[in-house]
TISE-318752 format. One record per residue (C-alpha): residue in one letter; x, y, z. Coordinates in nm, 3 decimals, decimal comma, padded with zeros to 5 digits. Layout:
REM residues N
{loke->A | xx->X | yy->Y | zz->Z}
...
END
This chain:
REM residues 350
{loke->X | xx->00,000 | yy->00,000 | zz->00,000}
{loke->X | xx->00,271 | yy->00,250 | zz->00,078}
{loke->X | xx->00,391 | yy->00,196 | zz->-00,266}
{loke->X | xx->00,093 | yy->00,375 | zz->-00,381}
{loke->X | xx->00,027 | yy->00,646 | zz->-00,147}
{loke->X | xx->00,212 | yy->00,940 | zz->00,038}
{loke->X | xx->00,120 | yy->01,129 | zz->00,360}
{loke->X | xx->00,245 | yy->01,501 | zz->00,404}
{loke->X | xx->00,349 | yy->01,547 | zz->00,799}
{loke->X | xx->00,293 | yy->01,945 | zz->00,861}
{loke->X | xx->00,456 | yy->02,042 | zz->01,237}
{loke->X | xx->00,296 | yy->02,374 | zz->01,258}
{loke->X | xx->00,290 | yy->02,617 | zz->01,616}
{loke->X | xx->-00,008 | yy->02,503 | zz->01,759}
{loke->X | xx->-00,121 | yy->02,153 | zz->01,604}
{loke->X | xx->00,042 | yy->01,869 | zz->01,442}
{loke->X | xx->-00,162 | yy->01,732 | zz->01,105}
{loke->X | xx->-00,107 | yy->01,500 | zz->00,844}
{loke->X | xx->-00,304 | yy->01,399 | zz->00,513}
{loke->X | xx->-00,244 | yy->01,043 | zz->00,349}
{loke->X | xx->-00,318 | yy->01,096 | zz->-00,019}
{loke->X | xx->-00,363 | yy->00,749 | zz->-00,255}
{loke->X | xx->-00,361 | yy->00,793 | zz->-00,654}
{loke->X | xx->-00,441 | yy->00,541 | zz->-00,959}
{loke->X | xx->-00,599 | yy->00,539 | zz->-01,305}
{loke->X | xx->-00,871 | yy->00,736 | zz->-01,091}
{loke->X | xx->-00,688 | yy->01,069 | zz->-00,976}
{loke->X | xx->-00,567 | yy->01,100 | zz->-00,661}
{loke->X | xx->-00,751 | yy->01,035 | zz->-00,334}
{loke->X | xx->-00,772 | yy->01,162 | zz->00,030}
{loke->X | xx->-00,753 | yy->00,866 | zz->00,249}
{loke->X | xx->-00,704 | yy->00,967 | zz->00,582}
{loke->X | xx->-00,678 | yy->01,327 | zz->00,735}
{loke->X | xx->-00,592 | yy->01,403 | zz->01,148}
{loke->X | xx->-00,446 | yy->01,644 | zz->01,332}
{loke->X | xx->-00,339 | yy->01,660 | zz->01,744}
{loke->X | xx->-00,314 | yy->02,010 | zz->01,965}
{loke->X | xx->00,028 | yy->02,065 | zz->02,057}
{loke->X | xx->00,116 | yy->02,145 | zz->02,400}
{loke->X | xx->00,157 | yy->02,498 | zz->02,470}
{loke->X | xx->00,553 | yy->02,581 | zz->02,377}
{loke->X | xx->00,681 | yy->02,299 | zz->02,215}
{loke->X | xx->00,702 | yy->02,479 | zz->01,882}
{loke->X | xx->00,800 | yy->02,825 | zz->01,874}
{loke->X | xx->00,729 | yy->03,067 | zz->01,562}
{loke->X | xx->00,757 | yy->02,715 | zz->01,369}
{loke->X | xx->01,053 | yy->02,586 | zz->01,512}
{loke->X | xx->01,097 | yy->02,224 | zz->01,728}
{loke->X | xx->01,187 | yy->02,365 | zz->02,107}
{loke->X | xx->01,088 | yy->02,057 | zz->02,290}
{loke->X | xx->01,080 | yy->01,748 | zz->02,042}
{loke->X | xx->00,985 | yy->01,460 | zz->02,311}
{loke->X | xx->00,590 | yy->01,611 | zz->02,321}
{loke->X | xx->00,618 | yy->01,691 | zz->02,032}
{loke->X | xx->00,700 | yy->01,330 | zz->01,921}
{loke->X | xx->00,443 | yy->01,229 | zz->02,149}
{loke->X | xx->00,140 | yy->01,399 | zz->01,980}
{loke->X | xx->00,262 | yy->01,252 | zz->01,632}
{loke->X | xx->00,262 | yy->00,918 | zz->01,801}
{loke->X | xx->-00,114 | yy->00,978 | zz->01,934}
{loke->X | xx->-00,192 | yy->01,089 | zz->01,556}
{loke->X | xx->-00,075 | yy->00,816 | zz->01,425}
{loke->X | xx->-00,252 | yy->00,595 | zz->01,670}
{loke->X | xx->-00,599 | yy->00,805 | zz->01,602}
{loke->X | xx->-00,598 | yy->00,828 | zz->01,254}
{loke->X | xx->-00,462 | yy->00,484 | zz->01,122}
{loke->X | xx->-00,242 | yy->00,594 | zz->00,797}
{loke->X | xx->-00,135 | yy->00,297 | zz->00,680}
{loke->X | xx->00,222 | yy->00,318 | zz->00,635}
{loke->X | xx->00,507 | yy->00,540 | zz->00,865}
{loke->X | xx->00,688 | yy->00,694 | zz->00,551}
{loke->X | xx->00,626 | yy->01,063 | zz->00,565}
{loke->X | xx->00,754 | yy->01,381 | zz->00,344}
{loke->X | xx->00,766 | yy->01,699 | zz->00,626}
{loke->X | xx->00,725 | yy->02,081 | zz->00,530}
{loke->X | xx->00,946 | yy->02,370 | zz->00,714}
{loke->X | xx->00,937 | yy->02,731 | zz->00,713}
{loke->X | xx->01,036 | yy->02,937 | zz->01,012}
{loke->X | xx->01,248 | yy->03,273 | zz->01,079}
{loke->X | xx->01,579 | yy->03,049 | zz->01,004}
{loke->X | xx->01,403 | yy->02,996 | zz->00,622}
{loke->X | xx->01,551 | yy->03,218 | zz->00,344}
{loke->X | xx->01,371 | yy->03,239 | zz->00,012}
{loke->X | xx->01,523 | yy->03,495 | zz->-00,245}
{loke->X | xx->01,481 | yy->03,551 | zz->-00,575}
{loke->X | xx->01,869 | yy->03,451 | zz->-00,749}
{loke->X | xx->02,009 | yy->03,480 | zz->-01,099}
{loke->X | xx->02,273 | yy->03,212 | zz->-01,165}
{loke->X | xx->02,486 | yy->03,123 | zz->-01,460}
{loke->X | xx->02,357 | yy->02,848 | zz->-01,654}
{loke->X | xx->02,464 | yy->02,509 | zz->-01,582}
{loke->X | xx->02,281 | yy->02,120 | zz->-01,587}
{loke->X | xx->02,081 | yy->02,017 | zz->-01,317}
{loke->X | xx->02,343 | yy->01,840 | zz->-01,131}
{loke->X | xx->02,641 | yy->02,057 | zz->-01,194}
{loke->X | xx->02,415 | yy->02,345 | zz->-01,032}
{loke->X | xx->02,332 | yy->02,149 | zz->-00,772}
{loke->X | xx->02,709 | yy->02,043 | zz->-00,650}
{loke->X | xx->02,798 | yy->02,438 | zz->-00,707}
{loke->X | xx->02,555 | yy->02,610 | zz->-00,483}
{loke->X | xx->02,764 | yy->02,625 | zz->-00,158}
{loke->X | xx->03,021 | yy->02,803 | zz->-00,360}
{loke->X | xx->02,795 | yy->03,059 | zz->-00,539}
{loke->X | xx->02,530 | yy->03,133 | zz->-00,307}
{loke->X | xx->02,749 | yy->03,200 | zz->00,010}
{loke->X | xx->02,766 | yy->03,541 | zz->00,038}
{loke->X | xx->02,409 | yy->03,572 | zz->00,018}
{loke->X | xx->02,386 | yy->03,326 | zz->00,302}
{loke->X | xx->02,291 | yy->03,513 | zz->00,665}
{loke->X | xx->02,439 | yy->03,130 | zz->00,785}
{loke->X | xx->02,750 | yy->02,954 | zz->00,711}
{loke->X | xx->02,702 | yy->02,746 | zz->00,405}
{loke->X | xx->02,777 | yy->02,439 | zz->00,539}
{loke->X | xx->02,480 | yy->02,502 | zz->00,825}
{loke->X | xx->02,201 | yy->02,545 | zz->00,575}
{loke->X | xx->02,045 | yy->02,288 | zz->00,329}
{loke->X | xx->02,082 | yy->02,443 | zz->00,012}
{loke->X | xx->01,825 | yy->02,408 | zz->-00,274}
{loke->X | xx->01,753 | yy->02,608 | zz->-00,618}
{loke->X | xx->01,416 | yy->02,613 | zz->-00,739}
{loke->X | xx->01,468 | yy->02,735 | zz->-01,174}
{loke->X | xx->01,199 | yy->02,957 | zz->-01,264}
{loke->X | xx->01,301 | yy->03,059 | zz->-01,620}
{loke->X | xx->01,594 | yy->03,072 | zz->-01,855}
{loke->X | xx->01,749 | yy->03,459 | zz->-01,933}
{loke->X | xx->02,020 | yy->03,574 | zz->-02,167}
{loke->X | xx->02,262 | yy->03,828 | zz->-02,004}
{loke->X | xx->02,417 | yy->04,116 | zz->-02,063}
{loke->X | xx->02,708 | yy->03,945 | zz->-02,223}
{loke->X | xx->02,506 | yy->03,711 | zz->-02,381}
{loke->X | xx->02,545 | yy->03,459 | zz->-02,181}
{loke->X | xx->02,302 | yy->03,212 | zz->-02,024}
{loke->X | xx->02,136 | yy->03,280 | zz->-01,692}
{loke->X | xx->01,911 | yy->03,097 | zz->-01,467}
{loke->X | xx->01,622 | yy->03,298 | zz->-01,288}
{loke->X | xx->01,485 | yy->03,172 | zz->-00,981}
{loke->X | xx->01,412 | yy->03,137 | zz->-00,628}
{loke->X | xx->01,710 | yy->02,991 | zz->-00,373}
{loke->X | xx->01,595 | yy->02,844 | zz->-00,084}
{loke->X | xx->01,844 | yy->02,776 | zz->00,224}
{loke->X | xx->01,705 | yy->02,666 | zz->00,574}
{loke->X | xx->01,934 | yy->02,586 | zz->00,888}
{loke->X | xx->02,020 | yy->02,265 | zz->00,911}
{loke->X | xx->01,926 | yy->02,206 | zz->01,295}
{loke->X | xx->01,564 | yy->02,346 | zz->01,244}
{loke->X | xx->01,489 | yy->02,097 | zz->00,922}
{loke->X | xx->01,689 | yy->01,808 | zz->01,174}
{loke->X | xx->01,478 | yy->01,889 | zz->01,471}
{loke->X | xx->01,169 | yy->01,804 | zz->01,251}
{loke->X | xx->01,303 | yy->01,537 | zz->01,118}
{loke->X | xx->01,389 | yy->01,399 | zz->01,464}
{loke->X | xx->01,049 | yy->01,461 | zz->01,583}
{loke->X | xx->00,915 | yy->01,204 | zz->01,356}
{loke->X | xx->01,186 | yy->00,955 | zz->01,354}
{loke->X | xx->01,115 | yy->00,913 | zz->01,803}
{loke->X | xx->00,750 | yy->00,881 | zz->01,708}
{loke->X | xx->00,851 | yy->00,597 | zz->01,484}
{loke->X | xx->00,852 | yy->00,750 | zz->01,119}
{loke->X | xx->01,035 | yy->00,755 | zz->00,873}
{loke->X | xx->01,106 | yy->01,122 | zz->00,658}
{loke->X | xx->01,176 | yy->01,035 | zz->00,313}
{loke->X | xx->01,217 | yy->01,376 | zz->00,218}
{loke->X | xx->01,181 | yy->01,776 | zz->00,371}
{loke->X | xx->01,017 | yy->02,041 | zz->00,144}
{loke->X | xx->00,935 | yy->02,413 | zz->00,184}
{loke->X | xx->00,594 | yy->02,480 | zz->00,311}
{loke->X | xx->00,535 | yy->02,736 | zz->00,083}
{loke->X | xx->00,586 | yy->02,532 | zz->-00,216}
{loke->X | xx->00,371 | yy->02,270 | zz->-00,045}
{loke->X | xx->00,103 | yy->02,522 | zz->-00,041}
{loke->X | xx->00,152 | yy->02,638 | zz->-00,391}
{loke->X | xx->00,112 | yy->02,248 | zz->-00,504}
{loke->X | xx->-00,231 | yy->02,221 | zz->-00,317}
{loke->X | xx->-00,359 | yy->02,550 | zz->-00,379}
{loke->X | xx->-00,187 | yy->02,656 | zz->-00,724}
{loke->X | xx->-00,381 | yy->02,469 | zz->-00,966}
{loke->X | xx->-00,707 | yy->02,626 | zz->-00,998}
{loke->X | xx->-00,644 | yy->02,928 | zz->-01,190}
{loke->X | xx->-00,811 | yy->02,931 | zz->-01,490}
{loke->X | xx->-00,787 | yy->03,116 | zz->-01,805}
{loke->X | xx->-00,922 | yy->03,453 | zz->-01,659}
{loke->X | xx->-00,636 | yy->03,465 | zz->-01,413}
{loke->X | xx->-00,253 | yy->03,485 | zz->-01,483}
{loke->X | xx->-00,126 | yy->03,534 | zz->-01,148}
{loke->X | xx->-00,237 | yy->03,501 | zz->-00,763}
{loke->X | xx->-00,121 | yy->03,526 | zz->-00,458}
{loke->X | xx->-00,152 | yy->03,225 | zz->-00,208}
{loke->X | xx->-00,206 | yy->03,324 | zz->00,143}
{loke->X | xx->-00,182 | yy->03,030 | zz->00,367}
{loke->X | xx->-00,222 | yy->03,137 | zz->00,747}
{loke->X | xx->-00,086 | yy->02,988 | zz->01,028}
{loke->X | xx->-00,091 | yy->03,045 | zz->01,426}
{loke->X | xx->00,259 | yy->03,219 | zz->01,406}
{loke->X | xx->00,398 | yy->03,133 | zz->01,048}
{loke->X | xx->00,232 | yy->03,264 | zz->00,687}
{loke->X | xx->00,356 | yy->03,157 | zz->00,335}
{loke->X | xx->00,271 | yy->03,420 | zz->00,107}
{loke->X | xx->00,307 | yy->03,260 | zz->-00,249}
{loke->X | xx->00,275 | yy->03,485 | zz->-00,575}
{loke->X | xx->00,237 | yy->03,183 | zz->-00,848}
{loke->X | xx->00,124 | yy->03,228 | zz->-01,248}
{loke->X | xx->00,036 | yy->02,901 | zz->-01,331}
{loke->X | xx->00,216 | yy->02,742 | zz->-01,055}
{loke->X | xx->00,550 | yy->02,883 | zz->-01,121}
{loke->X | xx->00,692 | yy->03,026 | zz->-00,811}
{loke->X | xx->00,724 | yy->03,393 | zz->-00,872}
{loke->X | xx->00,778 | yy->03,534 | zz->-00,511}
{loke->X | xx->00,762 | yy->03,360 | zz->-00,194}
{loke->X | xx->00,790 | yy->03,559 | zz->00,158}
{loke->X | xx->00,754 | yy->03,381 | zz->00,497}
{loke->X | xx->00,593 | yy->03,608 | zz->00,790}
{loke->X | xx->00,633 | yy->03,492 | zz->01,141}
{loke->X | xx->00,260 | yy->03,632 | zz->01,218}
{loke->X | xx->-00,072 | yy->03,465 | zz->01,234}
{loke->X | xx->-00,363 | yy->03,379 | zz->01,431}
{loke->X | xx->-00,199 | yy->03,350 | zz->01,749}
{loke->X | xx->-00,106 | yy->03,680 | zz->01,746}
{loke->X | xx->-00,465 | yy->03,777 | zz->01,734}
{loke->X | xx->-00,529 | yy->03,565 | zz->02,026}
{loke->X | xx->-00,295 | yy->03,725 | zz->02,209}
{loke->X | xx->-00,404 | yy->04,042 | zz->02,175}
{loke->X | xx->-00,737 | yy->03,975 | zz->02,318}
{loke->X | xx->-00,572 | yy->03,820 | zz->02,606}
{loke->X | xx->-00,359 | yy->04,102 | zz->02,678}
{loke->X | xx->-00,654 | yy->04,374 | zz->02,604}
{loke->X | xx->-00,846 | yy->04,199 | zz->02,911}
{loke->X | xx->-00,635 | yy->04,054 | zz->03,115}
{loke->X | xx->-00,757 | yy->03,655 | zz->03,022}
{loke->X | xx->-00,537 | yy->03,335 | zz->02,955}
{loke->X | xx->-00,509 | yy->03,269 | zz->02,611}
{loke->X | xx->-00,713 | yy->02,958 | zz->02,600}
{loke->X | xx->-00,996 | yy->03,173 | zz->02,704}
{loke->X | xx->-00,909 | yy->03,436 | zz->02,480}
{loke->X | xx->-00,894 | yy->03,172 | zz->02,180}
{loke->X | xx->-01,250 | yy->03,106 | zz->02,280}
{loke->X | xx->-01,402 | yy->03,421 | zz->02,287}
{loke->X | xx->-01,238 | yy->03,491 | zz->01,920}
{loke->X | xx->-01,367 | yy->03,185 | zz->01,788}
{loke->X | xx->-01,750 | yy->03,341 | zz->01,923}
{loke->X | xx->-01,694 | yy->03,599 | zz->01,710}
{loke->X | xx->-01,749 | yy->03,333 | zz->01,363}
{loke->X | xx->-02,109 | yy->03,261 | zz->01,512}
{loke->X | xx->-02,250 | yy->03,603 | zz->01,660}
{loke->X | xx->-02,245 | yy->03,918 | zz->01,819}
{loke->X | xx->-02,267 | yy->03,887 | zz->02,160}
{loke->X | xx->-02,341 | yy->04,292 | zz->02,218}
{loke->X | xx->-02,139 | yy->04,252 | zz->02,537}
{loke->X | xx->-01,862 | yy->04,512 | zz->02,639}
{loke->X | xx->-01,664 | yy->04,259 | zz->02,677}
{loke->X | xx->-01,690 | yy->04,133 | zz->02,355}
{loke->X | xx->-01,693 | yy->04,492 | zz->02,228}
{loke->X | xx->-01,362 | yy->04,482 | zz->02,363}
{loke->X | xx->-01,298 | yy->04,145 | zz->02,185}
{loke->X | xx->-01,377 | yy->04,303 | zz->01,849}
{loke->X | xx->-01,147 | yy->04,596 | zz->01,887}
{loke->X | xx->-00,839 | yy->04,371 | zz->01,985}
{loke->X | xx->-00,887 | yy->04,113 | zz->01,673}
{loke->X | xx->-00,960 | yy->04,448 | zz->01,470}
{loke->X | xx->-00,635 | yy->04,641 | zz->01,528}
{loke->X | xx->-00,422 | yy->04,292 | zz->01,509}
{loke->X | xx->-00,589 | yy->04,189 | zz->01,231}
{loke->X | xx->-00,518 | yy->04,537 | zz->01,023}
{loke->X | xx->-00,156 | yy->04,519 | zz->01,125}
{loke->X | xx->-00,142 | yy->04,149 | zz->01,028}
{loke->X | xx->-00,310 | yy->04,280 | zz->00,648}
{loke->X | xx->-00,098 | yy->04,548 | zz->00,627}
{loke->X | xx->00,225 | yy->04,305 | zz->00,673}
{loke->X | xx->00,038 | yy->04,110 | zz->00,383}
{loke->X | xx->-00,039 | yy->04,399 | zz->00,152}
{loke->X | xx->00,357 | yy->04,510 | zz->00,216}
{loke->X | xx->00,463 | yy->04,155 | zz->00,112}
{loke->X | xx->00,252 | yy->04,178 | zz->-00,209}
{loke->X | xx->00,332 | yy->04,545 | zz->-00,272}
{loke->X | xx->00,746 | yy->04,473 | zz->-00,270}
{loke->X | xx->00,666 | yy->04,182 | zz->-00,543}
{loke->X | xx->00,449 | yy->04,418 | zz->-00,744}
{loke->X | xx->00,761 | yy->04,690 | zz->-00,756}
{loke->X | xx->00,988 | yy->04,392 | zz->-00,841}
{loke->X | xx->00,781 | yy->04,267 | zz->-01,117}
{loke->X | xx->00,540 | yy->04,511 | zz->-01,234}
{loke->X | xx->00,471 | yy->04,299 | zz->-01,601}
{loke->X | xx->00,276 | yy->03,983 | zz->-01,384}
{loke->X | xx->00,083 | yy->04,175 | zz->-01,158}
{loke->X | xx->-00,167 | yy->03,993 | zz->-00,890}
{loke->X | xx->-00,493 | yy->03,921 | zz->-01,008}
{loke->X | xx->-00,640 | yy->03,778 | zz->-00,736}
{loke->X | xx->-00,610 | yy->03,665 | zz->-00,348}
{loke->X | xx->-00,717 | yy->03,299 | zz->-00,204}
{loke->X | xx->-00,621 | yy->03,243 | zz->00,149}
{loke->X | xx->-00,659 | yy->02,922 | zz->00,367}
{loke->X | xx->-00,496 | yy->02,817 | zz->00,702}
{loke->X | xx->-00,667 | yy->02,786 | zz->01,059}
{loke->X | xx->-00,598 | yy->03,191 | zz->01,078}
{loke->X | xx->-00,829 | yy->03,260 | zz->00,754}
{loke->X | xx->-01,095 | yy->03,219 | zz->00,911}
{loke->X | xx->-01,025 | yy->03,521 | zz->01,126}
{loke->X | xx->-01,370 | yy->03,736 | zz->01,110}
{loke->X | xx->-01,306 | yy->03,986 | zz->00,847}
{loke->X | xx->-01,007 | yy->03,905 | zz->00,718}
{loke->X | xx->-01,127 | yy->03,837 | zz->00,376}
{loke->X | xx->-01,322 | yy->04,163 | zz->00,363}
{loke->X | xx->-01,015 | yy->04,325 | zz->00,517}
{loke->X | xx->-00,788 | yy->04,222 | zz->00,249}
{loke->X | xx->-01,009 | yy->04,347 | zz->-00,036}
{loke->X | xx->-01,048 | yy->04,645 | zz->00,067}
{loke->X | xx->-00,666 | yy->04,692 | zz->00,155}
{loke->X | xx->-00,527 | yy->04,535 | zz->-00,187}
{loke->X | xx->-00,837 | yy->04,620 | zz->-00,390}
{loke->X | xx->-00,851 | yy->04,291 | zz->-00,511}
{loke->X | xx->-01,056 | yy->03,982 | zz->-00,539}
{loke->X | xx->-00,999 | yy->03,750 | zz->-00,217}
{loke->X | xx->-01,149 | yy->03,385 | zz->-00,266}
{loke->X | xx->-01,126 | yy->03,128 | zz->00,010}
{loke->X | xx->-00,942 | yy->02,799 | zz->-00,084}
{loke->X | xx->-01,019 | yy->02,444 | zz->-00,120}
{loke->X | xx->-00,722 | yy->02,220 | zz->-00,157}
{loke->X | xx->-00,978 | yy->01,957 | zz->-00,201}
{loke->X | xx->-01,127 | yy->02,064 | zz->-00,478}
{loke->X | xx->-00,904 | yy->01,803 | zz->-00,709}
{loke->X | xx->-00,962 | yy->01,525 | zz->-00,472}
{loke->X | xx->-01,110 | yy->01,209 | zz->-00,494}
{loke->X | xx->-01,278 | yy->01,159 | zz->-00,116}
{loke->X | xx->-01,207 | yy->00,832 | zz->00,024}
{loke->X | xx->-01,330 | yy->00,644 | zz->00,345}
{loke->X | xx->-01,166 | yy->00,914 | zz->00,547}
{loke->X | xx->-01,424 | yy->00,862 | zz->00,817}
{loke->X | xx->-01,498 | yy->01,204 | zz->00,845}
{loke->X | xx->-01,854 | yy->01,352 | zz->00,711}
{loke->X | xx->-01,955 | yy->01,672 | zz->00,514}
{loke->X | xx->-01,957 | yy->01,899 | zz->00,792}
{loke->X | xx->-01,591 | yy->01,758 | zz->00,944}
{loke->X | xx->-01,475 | yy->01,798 | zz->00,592}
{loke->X | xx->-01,575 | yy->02,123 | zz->00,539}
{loke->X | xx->-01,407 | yy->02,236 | zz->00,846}
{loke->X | xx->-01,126 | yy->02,080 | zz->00,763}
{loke->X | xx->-01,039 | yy->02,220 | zz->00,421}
{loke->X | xx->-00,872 | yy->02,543 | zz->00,527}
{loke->X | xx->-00,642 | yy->02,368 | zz->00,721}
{loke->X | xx->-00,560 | yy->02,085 | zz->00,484}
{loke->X | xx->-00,322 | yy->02,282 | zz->00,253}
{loke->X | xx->-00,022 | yy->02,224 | zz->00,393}
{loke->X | xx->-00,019 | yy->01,862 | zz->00,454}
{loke->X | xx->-00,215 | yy->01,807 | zz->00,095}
{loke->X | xx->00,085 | yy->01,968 | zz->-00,073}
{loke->X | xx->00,349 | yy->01,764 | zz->00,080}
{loke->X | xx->00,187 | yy->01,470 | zz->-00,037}
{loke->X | xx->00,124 | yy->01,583 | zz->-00,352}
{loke->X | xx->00,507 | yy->01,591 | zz->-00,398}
{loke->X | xx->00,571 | yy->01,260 | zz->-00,331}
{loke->X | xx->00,332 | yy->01,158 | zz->-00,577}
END
């Protein structure tokens, strides 16, 4: 069986999840989807800090969902993540790959041989003295923080065939539903601390920025603003998704996830307004965000009215074949926002 499926392991801030994807002469099929609450700490701003619990609640996910094999491909992005756009000389495939270390270094804010290196070709460019160039988008990530995933699943008994960026993960997922009306979009996939902002046409990477801000920081806010733990303040944003409660205190709710919620779209609109001075002939048509965090209330409305552009919600199961996942219409439909990330990695196995 594990022959002819994958499963995408996504250790995010707040909650571990994973998505077991199976494909034939049918098209490709979810199979199994779960996901575990981390405790409080163990992952900071998308990084490992205590990988025992962490191991643990992959262990229970395991246990609760019932993949069927232990072969996983993992996802990282965190503050130790670089993604920049790079223009290298022409070369093959695997004569760019053993050069890298040598012409990427002084880019590096890490010593070259503390980062995994990769190079992700975007298109081929003539230069100035007519020689050929390679455009595209270098991606180098400390070595400890893609390790300390990595050893996260290996104590809960896994084993990671492979590490990928989490933005590309959400580009594969989210990417392929473009259409003929629109060139290029911006993929907005929102996390408790971490957000991949992906600028695609077609599914060619054209900017990538990670931003080490997300729902969380809403929740705190409220917490701070009156004086509540943040478990409690986590609830009372969540009330505001099913009514107005005409309280002061949630009054006072509403102004907290306001103000943190404009700062967090004006971070966003900054992202997409530095790609759109960079490359002003493949503007952004559209928006389409996902992530636990997109279902802030407002955000979509928020980022119209900010970017002046369309803002769609996505459905990275749109493609999929649903399988015996054991989870009904109403699970499923909660779960699609948060099913990028996970999706996407196991779309790249396959």
């Amino acid at each position: 069986m594990a022959g002819r499926t994958a499963i995408g392991l996504d250790i995010g801030t707040s909650v571990v999840r994973a998505a077991e994807l199976s494909y034939g002469r049918g098209g490709i099929t979810l199979e199994r989807f779960g996901q575990v609450v981390l405790p409080e700490g163990t992952v900071h701003d998308g990084e490992v800090i205590d990988p025992l619990p962490v191991a643990a609640s992959i262990r229970q996910l395991w246990s609760a969902t019932g993949f069927s094999h232990s072969k996983v491909v993992m996802g990282v992005a965190n503050q130790r993540v670089l993604v920049r756009q790079l223009e290298l000389p022409y070369m093959p495939p695997n004569e760019l790959r053993a050069s890298l270390p040598f012409q990427v270094q002084d880019f590096l804010p890490m010593a070259v041989d503390a980062a995994v290196l990769d190079f992700f070709p975007i298109e081929e460019t003539i230069g100035e003295n007519g020689g050929r160039n390679l455009n595209g988008l270098l991606v180098a990530a400390s070595r400890d923080t893609v390790l300390a995933n990595v050893q996260c699943a290996e104590r809960a008994g896994l084993s990671c065939t492979s590490v990928d960026l989490t933005s590309f993960a959400v580009l594969r997922s989210m990417g392929r539903h473009t259409g003929p009306d629109i060139e290029t979009e911006a993929l907005i996939d929102v996390g408790a601390r971490v957000t991949n902002v992906v600028v695609h046409s077609a599914g060619v990477p054209r900017f990538v920025r990670i931003l080490l801000m997300g729902g969380q920081d809403v929740t705190d806010a409220v917490s701070e603003r009156l004086g509540i733990p943040s478990q409690q303040a986590e609830g009372l944003k969540q009330q505001l998704l099913i009514a107005d409660q005409g309280t002061e205190e949630f009054a006072a709710v509403q102004r907290a996830v306001a103000t943190t919620a404009q700062e967090f779209v004006d971070e966003i609109r900054g992202s997409l307004d530095y790609y759109a001075a960079s490359s002003p002939g493949s503007p952004v048509e559209r928006i389409v965000i996902s992530g636990g965090g997109s279902r802030l209330e407002g955000l979509q409305e928020r980022l119209a009215s900010s970017t002046r552009l369309p803002v769609l919600a996505g459905d990275p199961l749109s493609s999929l074949r649903i399988g015996k996942t054991g989870l009904d219409d109403r699970q499923l439909d909660f779960v699609k926002p948060l099913a990028a990330v996970p999706v996407g990695l196991a779309l790249g196995a396959i």
